[in-house]
C-alpha positions, 0 to 999 in steps of 0.5 A, a space after each residue: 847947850 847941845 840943842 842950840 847947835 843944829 838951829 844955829 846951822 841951820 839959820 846960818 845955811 838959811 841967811 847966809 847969801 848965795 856964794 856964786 861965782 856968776 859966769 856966762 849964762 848956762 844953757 841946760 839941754 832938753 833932758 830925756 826921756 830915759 829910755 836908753 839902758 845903762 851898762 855897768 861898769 865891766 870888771 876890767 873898768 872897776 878898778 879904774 872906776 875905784 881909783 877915779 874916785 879916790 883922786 876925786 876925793 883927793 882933790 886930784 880932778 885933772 887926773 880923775 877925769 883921766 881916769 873916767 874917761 877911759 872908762 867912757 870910751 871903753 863903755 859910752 852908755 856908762 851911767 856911772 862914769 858919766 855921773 863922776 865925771 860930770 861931777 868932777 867938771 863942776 869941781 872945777 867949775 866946768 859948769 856948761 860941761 858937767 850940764 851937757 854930761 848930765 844931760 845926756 845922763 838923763 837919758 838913760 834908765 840907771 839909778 843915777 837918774 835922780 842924781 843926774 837932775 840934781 846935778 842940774 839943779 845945784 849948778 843952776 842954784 850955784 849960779 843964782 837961778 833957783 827957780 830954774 833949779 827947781 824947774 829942774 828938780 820938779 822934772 826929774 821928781 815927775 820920773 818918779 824913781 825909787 832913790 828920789 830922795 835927793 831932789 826933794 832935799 835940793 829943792 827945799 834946800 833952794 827953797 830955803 834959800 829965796 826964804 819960802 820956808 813953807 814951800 821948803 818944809 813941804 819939799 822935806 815932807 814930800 821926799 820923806 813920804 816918797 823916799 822914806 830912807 833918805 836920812 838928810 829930808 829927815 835931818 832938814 824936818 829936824 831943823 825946822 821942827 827945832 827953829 819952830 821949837 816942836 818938841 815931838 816933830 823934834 824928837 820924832 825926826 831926829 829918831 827916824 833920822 838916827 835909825 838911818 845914820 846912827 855914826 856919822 859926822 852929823 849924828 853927834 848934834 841930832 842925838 843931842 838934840 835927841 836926847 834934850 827934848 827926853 830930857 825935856 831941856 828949852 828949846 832955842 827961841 829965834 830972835 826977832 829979826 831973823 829971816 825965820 822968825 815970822 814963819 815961826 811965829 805964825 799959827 798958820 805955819 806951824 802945819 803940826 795939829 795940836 801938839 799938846 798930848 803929845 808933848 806931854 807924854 814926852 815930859 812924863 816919860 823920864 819920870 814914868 822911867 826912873 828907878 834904882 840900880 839901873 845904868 843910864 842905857 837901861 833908864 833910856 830904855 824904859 823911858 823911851 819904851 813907855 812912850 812909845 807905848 803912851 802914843 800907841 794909847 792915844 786918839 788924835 783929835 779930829 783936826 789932827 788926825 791926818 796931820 803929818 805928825 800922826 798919819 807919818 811918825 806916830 805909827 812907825 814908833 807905835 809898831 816898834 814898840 808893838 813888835 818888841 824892837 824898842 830895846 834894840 832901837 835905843 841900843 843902836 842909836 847910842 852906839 856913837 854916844 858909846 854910853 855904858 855897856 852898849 857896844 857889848 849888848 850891841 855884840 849880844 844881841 847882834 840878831 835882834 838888831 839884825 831883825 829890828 833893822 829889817 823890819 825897818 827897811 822894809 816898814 810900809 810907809 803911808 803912801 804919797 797920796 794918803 799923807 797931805 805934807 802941807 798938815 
C-alpha cells in the first residue's frame, strides 16, 4: 500500500543509529552577532561562483574549493562563497574547517545566516552531539530571520534522533508557524501525523506540503499518501516494539483535539462527490471542494478550538474554497501524478493558477505567538 511508504522511512530515519565517524573533539567559535554586511557575488564572480557549484554537485570538492576560494579573495565579505565552501569542507570531512567558516558566517547580515547555524549544528549532530547541536539551533532561531525554517527541521530532526518524539513534533510546529513556506517542516508533521495514524493532521499536511513541492522527488509518496485518506484506506499501525509506539499510543501525545468530525467529513466526502460522466480529475475536484466547504460549516469544540490543527491548517483550506482557488488547487497538485486532462487544463487556465499561487505565498499565517505548537 502507498500510504505504508512514508512511515516505513520515517521509522527507519527515527531508529537507525547515528552513522558518525567520531574524530577529535569539535571547538565551535563564538558565533556573532551579525552585524557585518555581506556582499554579493560581483558579475565577474557569478560564473566562477556557477561552476564551484556544478563541481560540488559532481562530487569534485578539491576542485570547487579552488573555485570558492577565488571568489573569497577577490570578495572576503562573500556570504554566499563562504556557505559553499564551508560546505564543501564538511564534504570531505574537514569538519573544525567548515565550523571555523561558518562561524565567521554568522557574522554577517545575509540570507545564509539560518543556514550557517545549520551547518553547525549537523556537523556537531554527525558527530554524536545533538544536544550541543541543538544548543546551536536555539542560537540561531532567537535571530529570528524570515528563512528560519531550516533550524526548526534539524533540531526536530535531532531530536528524533535521542527519541524525544514530543520535543521534535513540537519543533516542526514551531518552524511551520515561523517559516510557513518551509516544505520539508510540513513533510516531517506528515509523518508523525501518519506513524500516529491522524488521518485529517495526515491530509491536511500532506496538502500544504504539496502546494509548496507538487514535482519533486519526495511528492509521488505524499500524494499517495494524499490521496489514500480521500479515499479513506487504513492507516499502518506501528508495531509493538518499535521506539514510536509508546508515543503514539499515548492520549497525551496525541496534541490534535478531538479529531472526530473532522475525520468524518473526510470519509463522507467522496460520496458526497460521485456522479456520472465525470474523469477522475473532475471527481477529485468535487470531492475535495465539498470538504473544504464541510470544515468552513464547522465549530470546534471548546477543548480544540486552539489546537494546532484548527487555529493552523483548518483556515488556509477554508479561505481557499472561499476564494474559488479550490479547482486550481487540485489541478496543480496533480501535475506529477499527470491524471487525465490536467497538463492541458493546467495550460488553460495558467492565470487562475498564477493567482491562486499568489494568494498562497502571500496567505497571512497566524502568528508565532497566537498558535501554542504543543496542542
Amino acid at each position: 500500500m502507498k500510504i505504508l511508504t512514508l512511515l516505513l522511512l520515517f521509522l527507519q530515519q527515527a531508529i537507525a543509529p547515528q552513522a558518525a565517524v567520531l574524530q577529535s573533539p569539535l571547538r565551535v567559535p563564538e558565533l556573532g552577532p551579525a552585524i557585518r554586511q555581506s556582499v554579493p557575488t560581483s558579475a565577474a564572480n557569478n560564473p566562477v561562483m556557477r561552476e564551484g557549484i556544478a563541481l560540488y554537485d559532481q562530487g569534485k570538492f578539491d576542485e570547487a574549493i579552488l573555485r570558492f576560494d577565488q571568489i573569497l579573495k577577490a570578495n572576503p565579505n562573500n556570504t554566499g562563497a563562504m556557505l559553499e565552501l564551508a560546505q564543501t569542507y564538511e564534504k570531505k570531512n574537514q569538519h573544525q574547517m567548515a565550523i571555523d567558516l561558518a562561524a565567521r558566517g554568522t557574522e554577517y547580515v545575509s540570507p545564509e545566516l539560518p543556514q550557517f547555524y545549520s551547518l553547525i549544528g549537523n556537523i556537531l549532530d554527525g558527530q554524536g552531539q545533538p544536544q550541543k547541536a541543538i544548543e546551536i539551533y536555539k542560537q540561531g532561531i532567537e535571530l529570528k530571520t524570515p528563512n528560519a525554517g531550516i533550524l526548526y527541521l534539524n533540531m526536530g530532526v535531532s531530536y528524533n534522533g535521542l527519541k524525544d518524539w514530543a520535543s521534535s513534533k513540537m519543533a516542526f510546529k514551531s518552524g511551520a508557524l515561523a517559516d510557513s513556506n518551509y516544505s520539508g517542516l510540513h513533510f516531517q508533521l506528515a509523518n508523525f501525523y501518519l506513524a500516529q495514524g491522524l488521518m485529517t493532521p495526515l491530509f491536511l499536511a500532506s496538502t500544504r506540503f504539496l502546494v509548496l513541492e507538487p514535482n519533486s522527488a519526495r511528492t509521488q509518496r505524499v500524494y499517495g499518501n494524499w490521496r489514500a485518506t480521500l479515499d479513506s484506506k487504513p492507516m499502518p499501525a506501528v508495531p509493538v516494539g518499535n521506539p514510536l509506539y509508546d508515543y503514539v499510543h499515548s492520549p497525551q501525545q496525541t496534541g490534535e483535539g478531538d479529531l472526530t468530525q473532522l475525520d468524518a467529513a473526510l470519509s463522507a466526502s467522496k460520496a458526497a462527490a460521485a456522479g456520472n460522466g465525470k474523469s477522475e480529475i473532475e471527481l477529485l475536484v468535487d470531492q475535495v471542494d465539498n470538504l473544504f466547504g464541510r470544515y468552513a460549516m464547522m465549530v470546534p469544540g471548546k477543548d480544540d478550538k486552539d489546537s494546532f490543527i484548527w487555529k493552523y491548517y483548518i483556515p488556509y483550506v477554508v479561505e481557499m474554497k472561499q476564494k474559488g482557488f479550490v479547482e486550481p488547487f487540485v489541478y496543480y497538485i496533480n501535475q506529477a501524478p499527470n491524471l487525465t486532462g490536467v497538463r492541458a487544463w493546467l495550460i488553460a487556465n495558467s492565470d487562475r493558477v498564477n493567482t491562486f499561487l499568489l494568494w498562497s505565498r502571500s496567505y497571512r499565517w497566524p502568528d508565532t505567538s497566537s498558535v501554542d505548537p504543543a496542542r
